[in-house]
Every structure is written in structure tokens, then in C-alpha cells.
C-alpha positions in Angstrom: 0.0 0.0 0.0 1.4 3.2 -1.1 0.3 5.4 1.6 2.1 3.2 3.9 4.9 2.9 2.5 4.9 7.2 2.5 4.3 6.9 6.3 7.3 4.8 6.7 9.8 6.8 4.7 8.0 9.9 6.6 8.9 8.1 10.1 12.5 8.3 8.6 13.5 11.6 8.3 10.6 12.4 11.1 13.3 10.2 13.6 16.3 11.5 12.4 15.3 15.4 12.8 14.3 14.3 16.6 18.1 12.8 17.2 19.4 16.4 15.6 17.1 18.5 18.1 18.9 16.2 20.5 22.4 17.2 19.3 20.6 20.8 18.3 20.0 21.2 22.3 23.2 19.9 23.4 25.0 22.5 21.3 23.4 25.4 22.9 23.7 24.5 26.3 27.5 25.1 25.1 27.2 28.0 22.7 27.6 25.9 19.9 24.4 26.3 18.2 22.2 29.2 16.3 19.3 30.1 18.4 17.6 31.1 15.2 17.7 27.3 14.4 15.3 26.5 17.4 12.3 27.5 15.7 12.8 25.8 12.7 12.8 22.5 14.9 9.9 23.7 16.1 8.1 24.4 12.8 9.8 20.6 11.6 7.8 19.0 14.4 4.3 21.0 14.3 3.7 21.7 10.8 5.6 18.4 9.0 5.6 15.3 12.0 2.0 17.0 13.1 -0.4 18.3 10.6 1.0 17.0 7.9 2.1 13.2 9.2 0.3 12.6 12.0 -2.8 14.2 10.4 -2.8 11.8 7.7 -2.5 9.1 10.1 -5.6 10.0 11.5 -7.4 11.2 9.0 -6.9 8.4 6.6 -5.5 5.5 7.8 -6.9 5.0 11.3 -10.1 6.2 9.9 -10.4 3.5 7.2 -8.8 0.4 9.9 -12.0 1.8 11.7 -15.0 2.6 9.1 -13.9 -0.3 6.9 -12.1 -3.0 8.5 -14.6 -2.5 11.9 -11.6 -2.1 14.2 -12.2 -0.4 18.0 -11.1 3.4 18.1 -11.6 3.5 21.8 -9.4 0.9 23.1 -6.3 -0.8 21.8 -3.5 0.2 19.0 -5.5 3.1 17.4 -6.8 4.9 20.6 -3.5 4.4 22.2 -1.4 5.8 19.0 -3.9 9.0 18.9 -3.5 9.3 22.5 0.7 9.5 22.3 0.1 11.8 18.7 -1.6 14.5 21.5 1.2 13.4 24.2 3.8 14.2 21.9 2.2 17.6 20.5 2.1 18.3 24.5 5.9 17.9 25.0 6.7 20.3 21.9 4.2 22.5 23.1 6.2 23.0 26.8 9.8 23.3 24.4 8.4 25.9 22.3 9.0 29.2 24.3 12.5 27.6 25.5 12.9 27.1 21.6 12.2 30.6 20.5 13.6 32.3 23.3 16.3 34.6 22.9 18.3 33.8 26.1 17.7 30.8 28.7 18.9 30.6 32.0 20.5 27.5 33.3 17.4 26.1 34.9 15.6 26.9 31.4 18.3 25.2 29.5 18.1 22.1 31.5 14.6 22.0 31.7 15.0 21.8 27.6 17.4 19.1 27.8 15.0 16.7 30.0 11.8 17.6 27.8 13.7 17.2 24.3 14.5 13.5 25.6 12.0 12.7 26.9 10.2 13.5 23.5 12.7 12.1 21.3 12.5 9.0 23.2 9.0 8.6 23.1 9.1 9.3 19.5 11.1 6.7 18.7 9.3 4.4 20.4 6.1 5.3 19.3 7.7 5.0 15.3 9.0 1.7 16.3 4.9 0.9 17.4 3.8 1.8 14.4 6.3 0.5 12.0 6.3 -3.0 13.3 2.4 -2.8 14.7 0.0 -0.9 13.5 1.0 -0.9 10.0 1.8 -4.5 8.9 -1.5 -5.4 10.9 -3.4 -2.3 10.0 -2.4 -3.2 6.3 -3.6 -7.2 6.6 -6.7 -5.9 7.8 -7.2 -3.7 5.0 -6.8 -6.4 2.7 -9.1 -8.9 4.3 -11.7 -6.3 3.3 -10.7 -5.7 -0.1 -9.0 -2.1 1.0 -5.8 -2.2 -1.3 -5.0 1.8 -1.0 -5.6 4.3 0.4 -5.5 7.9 -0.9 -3.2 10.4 0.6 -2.8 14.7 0.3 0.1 16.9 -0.9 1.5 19.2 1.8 0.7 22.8 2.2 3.3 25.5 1.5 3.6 25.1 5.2 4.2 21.7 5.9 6.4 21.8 2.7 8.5 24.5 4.0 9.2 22.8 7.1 10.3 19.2 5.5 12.4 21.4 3.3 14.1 23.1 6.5 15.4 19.3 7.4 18.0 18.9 5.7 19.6 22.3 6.5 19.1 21.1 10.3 20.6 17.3 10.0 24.0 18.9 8.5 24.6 21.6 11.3 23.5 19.2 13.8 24.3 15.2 13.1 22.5 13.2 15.1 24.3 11.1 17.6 23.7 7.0 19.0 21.4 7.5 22.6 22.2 4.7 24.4 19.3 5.3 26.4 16.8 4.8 23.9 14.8 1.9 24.6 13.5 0.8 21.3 12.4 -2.3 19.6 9.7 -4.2 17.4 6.6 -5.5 18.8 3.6 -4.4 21.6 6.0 -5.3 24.8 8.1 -2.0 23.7 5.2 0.1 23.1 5.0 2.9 25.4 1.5 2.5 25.8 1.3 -1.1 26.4 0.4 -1.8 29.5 -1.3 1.5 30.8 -3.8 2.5 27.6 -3.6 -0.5 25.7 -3.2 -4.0 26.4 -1.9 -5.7 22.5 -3.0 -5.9 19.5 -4.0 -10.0 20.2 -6.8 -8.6 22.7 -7.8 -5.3 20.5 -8.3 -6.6 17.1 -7.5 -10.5 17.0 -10.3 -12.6 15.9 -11.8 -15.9 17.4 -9.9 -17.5 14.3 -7.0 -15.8 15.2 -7.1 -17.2 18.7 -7.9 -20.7 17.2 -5.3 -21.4 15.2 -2.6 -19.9 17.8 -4.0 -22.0 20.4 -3.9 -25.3 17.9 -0.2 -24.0 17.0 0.4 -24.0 20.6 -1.1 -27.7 21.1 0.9 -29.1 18.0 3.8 -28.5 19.5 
């Protein structure tokens, strides 16, 4: 599926621009870095990772895996993906004035340091849900009800601008290995597994689906 495959090479510059806002904040604790470049991290992250990728997320696919393929939108891998998309907007939201300010006192600056990892972090994890979730499963389901594509939207001037700003911002500010990052395939890693959602298995599986994993499970 097309759209899909756009979302994933989306979620690859969307996760390298987070590990250079890493590097980006880093460099200014030390002087190293333009302040002029913060807000055009932040206009990356609202205008292309939100209203241009996440909105189509939304707006397309999780709207079809729910109107066509019948899946729950208030409990499991949709509800819980939505809900990070607004926890996520929430954590740029507190960097922005400490993005666009002009000076930042020490307490300021390290405030910027815990919120920008603790929101690339959760990023990457939440890409990591979807890539190796939501969208192989989200695809099969599609295809089960005869949903082979999906359409998709150009960006606005906007969100073009932004995506355009990216590469400008990965050459002054390389992204470096976090060996901190947690990350991984599968529901276990999911930040959200666990507290809003329990696995896809008990959100979308079907009885069949049960069926044959429990005669798998007997066969053996």
C-alpha cells in the first residue's frame, strides 16, 4: 500500500530530525548552536511530523482500519497511537517558548534538555509501534476487506516548507547514538502497552485468530 509505504519513509526523516534537536540542544547548552535554528525544529515537528504526518494518520489510515475493517477506536492500538500523537504535541508544546527564546537561563536550558529527551524518546518508540504494529496489521486488515490503497494529500506550503528546513538542520547538527533509547519491534516495547492499551492480540484478534494460535500452541 502506497500510503504506507509514504508513512514509513516519513517516520525516517521524522526520527532523524528528533536525534538532531537532540544534538541541536546539546549545542546550545555550550554555545555551539544558532538560536535562530530552534524554531525551525519547532516548525519541523508542528507543521511536518503533526499536521501534515500525523494528520494523515488519522485522517486516513486509522479512519479507514475503523469505518472499513470494523476495528475499535476507543481501546487498543488506534486509541493508544492517537493518545501518544496529543502526548507528543504536549511535549513540543512545553519546548516551544524555550525554543524561541532569545536567552535561557541555566534552569531553562536544563529543563529543555529533560523535555527534548524525553520526547525524542518517546518518539522513537512510538515509530518503532507503528512500523512493526500498526502498520503491517493495520495493512492485513485492510486487505481482508478488499482495501488495497488508500488515498493520501500533498503538503501545504507550510508543511512543505518545514520538510524542506530538514536537511539544513541534519548537517549543522548530526545526530548522535542514545544509548538510552529503549527501542524495539513488537507491543512489549510500546510505550503505551500496558497503561492504555493492552496488544493488538486482545484489541483486534479474531476468534480464528485465537484458534489457530492456540492449535499451533497444542501441535507442538
Amino acid at each position: 500500500m502506497q500510503l504506507i509505504k509514504n508513512l514509513r519513509q516519513e517516520h525516517e526523516l521524522i526520527e532523524q530530525v528528533v536525534g538532531s534537536l537532540r544534538s541541536f540542544v546539546s549545542a546550545l547548552a555550550t554555545g555551539q548552536a544558532d538560536p535562530a535554528d530552534g524554531p525551525r525544529f519547532l516548525a519541523f515537528f508542528r507543521h511536518y511530523a503533526g499536521s501534515f504526518h500525523h494528520d494523515k494518520e488519522e485522517a486516513i489510515l486509522f479512519r479507514a482500519l475503523v469505518d472499513k475493517a470494523e476495528l475499535p477506536d476507543n481501546r487498543g492500538p488506534i486509541s493508544a497511537l492517537t493518545l501518544e500523537h496529543r502526548h507528543l504535541t504536549g511535549l513540543m508544546e512545553a519546548m516551544a517558548s524555550l525554543l524561541t527564546g532569545a536567552s535561557r537561563t541555566t534552569g531553562e536550558q536544563e529543563h529543555l534538555a529533560t523535555l527534548a529527551k524525553d520526547y525524542c524518546h518517546a518518539l522513537w518508540r512510538h515509530i518503532d509501534a507503528e512500523n512493526s504494529v500498526l502498520f503491517p496489521e493495520g495493512e492485513e486488515r485492510l486487505r481482508r476487506v478488499h482495501v488495497l490503497e488508500l488515498p493520501s494529500r500533498s503538503m501545504t506550503p507550510l508543511e512543505q516548507a518545514a520538510h524542506d528546513s530538514a536537511a539544513g538542520l541534519l548537517s549543522s547538527y548530526p545526530p548522535v547514538p542514545d544509548p538510552e533509547a529503549l527501542r524495539g519491534e513488537g507491543c512489549m516495547l510500546c510505550p503505551s502497552y500496558g497503561t492504555s492499551c493492552e496488544g493488538l492480540e486482545v484489541a483486534w484478534w479474531t476468534e480464528d485468530e485465537w484458534d489457530e494460535t492456540r492449535d499451533k500452541f497444542n501441535g507442538e
